[in-house]
N, C-alpha and C positions, 0 to 999 in steps of 0.2 A: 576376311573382309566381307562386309554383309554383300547381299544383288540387292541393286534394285532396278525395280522395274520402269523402262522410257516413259515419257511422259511424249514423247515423238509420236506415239504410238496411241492413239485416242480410245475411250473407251469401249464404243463397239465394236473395235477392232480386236481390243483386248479381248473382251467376254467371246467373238468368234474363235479367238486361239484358242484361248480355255477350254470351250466345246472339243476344237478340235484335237485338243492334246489326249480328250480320255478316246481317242477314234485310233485304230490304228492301223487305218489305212488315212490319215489327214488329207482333208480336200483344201483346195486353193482359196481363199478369201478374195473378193471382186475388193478392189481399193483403189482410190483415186489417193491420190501423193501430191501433196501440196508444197511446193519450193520454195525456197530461201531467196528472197531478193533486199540486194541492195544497192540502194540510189548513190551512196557515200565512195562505196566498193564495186565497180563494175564488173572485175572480175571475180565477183561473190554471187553475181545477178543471176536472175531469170535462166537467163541461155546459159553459162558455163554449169548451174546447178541440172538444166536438164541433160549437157551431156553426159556430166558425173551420174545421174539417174541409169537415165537408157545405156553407157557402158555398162552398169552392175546389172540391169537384165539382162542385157546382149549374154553378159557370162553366164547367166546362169539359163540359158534358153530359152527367154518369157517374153510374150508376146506384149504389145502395150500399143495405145493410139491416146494421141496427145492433144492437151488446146493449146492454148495461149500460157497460161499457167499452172499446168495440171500434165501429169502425165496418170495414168488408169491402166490397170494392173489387173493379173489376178495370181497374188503370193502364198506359197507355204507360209504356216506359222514361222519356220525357222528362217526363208527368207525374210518375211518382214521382222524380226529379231534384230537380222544381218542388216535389215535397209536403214531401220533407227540408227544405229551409230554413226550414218552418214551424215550427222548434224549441220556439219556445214553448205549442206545441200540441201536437205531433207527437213521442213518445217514443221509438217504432221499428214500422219496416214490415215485417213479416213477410212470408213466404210463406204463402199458405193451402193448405197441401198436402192433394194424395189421399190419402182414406185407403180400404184397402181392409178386408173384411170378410172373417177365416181362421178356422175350427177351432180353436176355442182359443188365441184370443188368450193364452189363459191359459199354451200350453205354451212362450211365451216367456216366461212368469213363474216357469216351476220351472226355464226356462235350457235346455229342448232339445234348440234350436235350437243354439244355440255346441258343443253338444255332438253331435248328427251334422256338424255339418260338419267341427270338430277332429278325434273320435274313431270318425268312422262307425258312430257308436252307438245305432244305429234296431233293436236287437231283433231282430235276425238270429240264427236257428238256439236262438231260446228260446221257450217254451210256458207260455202262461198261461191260466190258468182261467178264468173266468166264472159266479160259482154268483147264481143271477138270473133276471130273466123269461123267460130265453131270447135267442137271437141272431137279426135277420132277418138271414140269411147269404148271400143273394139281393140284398142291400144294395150299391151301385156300391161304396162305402166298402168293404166287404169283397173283393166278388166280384174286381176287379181283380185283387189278388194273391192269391188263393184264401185269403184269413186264415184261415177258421174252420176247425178240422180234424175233419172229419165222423166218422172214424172213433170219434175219444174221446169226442166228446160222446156227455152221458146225459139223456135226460128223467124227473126225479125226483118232478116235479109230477102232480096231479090232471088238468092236460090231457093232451089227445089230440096234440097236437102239440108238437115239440120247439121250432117255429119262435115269433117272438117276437108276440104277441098284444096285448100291453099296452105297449109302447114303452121302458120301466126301464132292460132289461136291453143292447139294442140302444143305446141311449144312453152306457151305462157303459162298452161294450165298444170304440164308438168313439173314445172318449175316449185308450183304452189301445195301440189297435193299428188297421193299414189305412190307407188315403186313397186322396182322390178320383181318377179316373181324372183323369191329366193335361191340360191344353188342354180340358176340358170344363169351363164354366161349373153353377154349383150354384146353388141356395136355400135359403136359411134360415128359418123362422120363427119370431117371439118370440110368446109367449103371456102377454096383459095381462087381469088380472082384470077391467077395467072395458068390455074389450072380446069381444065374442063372438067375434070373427076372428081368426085371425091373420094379423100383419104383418107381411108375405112381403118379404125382402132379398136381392140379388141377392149370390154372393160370387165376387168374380174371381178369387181363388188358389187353387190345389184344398185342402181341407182336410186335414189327417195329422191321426193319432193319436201321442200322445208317443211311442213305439216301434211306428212304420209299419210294419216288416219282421217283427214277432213273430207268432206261431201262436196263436191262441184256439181254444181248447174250449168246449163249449155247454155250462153243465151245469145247465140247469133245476130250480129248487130252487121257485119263486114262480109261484104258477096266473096264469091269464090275467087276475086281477082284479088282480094285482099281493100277495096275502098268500100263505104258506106255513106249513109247520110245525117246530119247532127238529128234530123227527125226520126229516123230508127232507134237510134240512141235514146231520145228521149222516150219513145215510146217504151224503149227496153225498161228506163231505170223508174218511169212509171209502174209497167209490170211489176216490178220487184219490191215497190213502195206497197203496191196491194195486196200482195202476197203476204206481206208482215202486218198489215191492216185486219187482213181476212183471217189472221187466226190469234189464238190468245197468246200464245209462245211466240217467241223468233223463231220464223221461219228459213229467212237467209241473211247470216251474220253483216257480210261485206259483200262488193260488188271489186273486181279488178278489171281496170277501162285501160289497155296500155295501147290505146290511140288519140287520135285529136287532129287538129288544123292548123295552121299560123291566125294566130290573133291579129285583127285589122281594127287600130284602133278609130277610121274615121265612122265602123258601124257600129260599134258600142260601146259602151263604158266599161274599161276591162274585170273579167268576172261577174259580166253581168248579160254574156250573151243567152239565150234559150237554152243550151245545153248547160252552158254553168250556173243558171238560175234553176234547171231541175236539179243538175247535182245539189245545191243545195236545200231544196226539197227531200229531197234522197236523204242526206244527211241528217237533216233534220228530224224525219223520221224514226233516225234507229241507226239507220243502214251505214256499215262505214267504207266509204268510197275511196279508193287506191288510185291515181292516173297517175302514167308517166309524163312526166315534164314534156317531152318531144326533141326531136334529133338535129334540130337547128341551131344548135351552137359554134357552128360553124362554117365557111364560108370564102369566098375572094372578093375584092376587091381591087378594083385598077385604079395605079396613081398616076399621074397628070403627064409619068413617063411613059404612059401604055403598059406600063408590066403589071402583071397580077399577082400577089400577095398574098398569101392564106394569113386569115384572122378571126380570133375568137369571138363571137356574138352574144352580147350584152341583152338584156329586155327582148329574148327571145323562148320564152314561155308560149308553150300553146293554148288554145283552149281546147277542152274545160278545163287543163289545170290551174287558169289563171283565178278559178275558183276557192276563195278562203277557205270554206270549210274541210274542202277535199285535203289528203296526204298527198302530197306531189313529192313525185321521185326520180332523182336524175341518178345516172348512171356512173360508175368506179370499175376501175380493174377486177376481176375475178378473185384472185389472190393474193397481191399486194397492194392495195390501194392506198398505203402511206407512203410508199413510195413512190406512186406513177400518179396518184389526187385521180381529181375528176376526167371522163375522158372527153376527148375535145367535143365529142358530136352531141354531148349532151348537152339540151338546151338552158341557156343561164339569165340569171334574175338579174335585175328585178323585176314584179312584172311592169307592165307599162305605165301603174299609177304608184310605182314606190313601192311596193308591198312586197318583202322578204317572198322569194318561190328560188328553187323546189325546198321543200319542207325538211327532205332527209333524200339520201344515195346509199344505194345498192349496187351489187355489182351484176354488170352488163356489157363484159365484154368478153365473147366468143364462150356465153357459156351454153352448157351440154343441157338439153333436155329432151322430150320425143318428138317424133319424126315421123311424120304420115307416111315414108316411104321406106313402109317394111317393104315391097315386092323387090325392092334394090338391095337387099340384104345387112340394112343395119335400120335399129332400132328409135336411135338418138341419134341429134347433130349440133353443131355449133351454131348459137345464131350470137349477132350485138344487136344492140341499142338499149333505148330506155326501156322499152320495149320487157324487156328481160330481166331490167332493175326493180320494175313494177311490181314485178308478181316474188319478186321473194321478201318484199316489204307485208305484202298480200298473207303471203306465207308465214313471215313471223308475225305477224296477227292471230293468226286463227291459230298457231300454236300456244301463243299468250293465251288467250281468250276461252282454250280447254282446259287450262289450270287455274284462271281466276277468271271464273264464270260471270260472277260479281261485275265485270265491265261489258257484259254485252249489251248493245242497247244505246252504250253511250261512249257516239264517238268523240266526242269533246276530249271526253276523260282518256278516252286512249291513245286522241291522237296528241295529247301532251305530255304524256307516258313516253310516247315514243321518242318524243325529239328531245323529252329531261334527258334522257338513258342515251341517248345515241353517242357517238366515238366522235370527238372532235378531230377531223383532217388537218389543219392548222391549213385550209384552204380558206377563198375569200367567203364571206358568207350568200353571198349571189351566185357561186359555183355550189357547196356544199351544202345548203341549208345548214338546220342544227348538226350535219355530222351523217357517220356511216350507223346506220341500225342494228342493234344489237339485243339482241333476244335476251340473252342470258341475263343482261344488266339491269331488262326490264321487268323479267321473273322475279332476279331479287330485289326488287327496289318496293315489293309491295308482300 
């Protein structure tokens, strides 16, 4: 009679036996075991499949720790053999694979990654701004490949130092350009409200920014508390307008602004305050300007019963992004963002005179970039907001922008590049703009 082989038994589970069969000393395979349930048959469910589980480890001495539907293992080839014919328990044995911790998980969510390794489109030989708390430039992230470019940066703020004080700005810029020195292990840490500490995580790959190879400018707009003024601002995105004036080349591709105000519309006509009427100066120029949306999409409200209510906020676009010309970017989960849409704190359209904002979303929640506070012994940390969404929109730009050179100059062209190409959410278009951003989509599309 012929064998064949379970189908219980998933493929990288298979290819570990195999391994392990030319060994002969065979080591245990980590596996999570997925259960048989049925709604029809009670007694076929959930619970009676995991006792029938955990009795066949009990007997064979193996230790296991379980969820809700899963029990996790570590089996001989020849136990998981034995586990498969438990069919009417046993639905499929997985591999419980390593997962490691990178820099942006997320910049495999705007697609990157397919896109340096296809197009070697890591940001080479393009210059992007930084107008924000400042850069620690001194950072392994940066220092490696000398990102920040000393000479352009300007300190526009109230401190005494151009270097980064308050963490914002160093955050954002990672996001966008640099990585870790190679073969040297990092730290990460997440910051939890209910915890005083941070939860320090080891990460084994070195961490990138979405275009690694690009040039950052420092351009300090936000004191050391982390607030500013819309006239520092202006003065910055001035500077940066002369800078491209003053020489025959582009000098600095884009500019990433992941700040702003609440828009009031009894003082101006929206997108048409001082800061948004230089962004469009700016713009018009050459230069192509990133802000994030802002983190007022969200809110309470008390009904007539005195209870308060959390509710989503509509035509809460800040300025400048209420700015046409600018890309405006709200914020999406890190790594699933067709699943969990936009996140609530991101601020939603339209803005207050009708006009479609934000333009496109990126993800900006809890993701990983550097951290001013190496003396506490980790490298990187978690931060949200739009904040964070901003600059990897920033980032697939200037990696666009090193393989087809041909669009620099002209942000019109590129910023309609971007929202052709973008990933439609099947979210409302006042939440989403055109969609999530996609690098790779927009590589091939020219």
């Amino acid at each position: 009679m012929p064998s064949f082989k379970s189908f219980v038994i998933s493929a990288p589970v298979r290819r570990e036996m195999d391994a392990q069969a030319q060994n002969p000393a065979p080591q245990p395979t980590a596996v999570i075991i997925s259960l048989r349930d049925s709604k029809e048959r009670p007694e076929l469910g959930v619970g009676p499949a995991k006792d029938k589980v955990k009795a066949f480890l009990a007997g064979h001495n193996v230790g296991f720790t379980e969820s809700d539907f899963y029990i996790f293992a570590a089996l001989l080839p020849d136990q998981i053999e034995e586990l498969a014919k438990l069919t009417a328990w046993v639905y499929q044995i997985w591999k419980d694979e390593i997962i490691y911790g990178h820099l942006l998980q997320s910049a495999e969510t705007v697609k990157a990654a397919p896109s340096w390794r296809t197009f070697d489109a890591r940001g080479q030989g393009i210059t992007w701004a930084v107008m924000d708390t400042g850069i620690h430039a001194e950072h392994p992230h940066f220092a490696a490949l000398n990102t920040v470019d000393a000479a352009l940066s300007r300190n526009f703020s109230v401190s005494n130092t151009l270097d980064d004080l308050n963490g914002h700005g160093t955050h954002v810029a990672g996001i966008i350009a640099g990585r870790a020195p190679e073969g040297k292990p990092c730290r990460a840490a997440s910051f939890l409200e209910e915890q005083p500490d941070p939860q320090v995580t080891d990460l084994n790959a070195g961490p990138s920014g979405v275009a690694p190879l690009a040039r950052l400018v420092n351009v300090k707009v936000l004191n050391d508390d982390g607030t500013g003024s819309s006239s520092t601002a202006i003065r910055a995105l001035e500077y940066l307008r002369k800078v491209n004036d003053g020489s025959q080349a582009t000098s600095v591709d884009g500019v990433n602004m992941s700040l702003g105000y609440p828009y009031d519309p009894q003082s101006y006509g929206c997108g048409y305050s001082p800061l948004c009427e230089e962004v469009t100066r700016a713009v018009d120029s050459g230069l192509i300007v990133v802000i994030s949306c802002g983190n007022w999409g969200y809110g309470r409200i008390t009904l007539d019963s005195g209870q308060q209510v959390a509710v989503s906020i509509g035509s809460s676009i800040t300025d400048p992004a209420n700015t046409e010309a600018a890309i405006v970017v709200g914020s999406v989960h890190k790594s699933a963002p067709h699943r969990y849409g936009v996140s609530y704190f991101s601020s939603k359209g339209p803005t207050g005179d009708g006009r479609m904002k934000p333009d496109l979303v990126a993800p900006g929640e809890k993701v990983i970039s550097c951290s001013i506070h190496l003396d506490k012994g980790f490298e990187y940390e978690e931060m949200s907001g739009t904040s964070a969404a901003a600059p990897h929109v920033s980032g697939a730009i200037a990696a666009f922008l090193s393989a087809h050179r041909e669009f620099r100059a002209d942000p019109e062209r590129v910023k309609q590049l971007f929202l052709k190409t973008a990933t439609d959410l099947g979210r409302d278009r006042a939440h989403q703009g055109a969609g999530l951003v996609d690098l790779f989509r927009a590589m091939t599309s020219v």
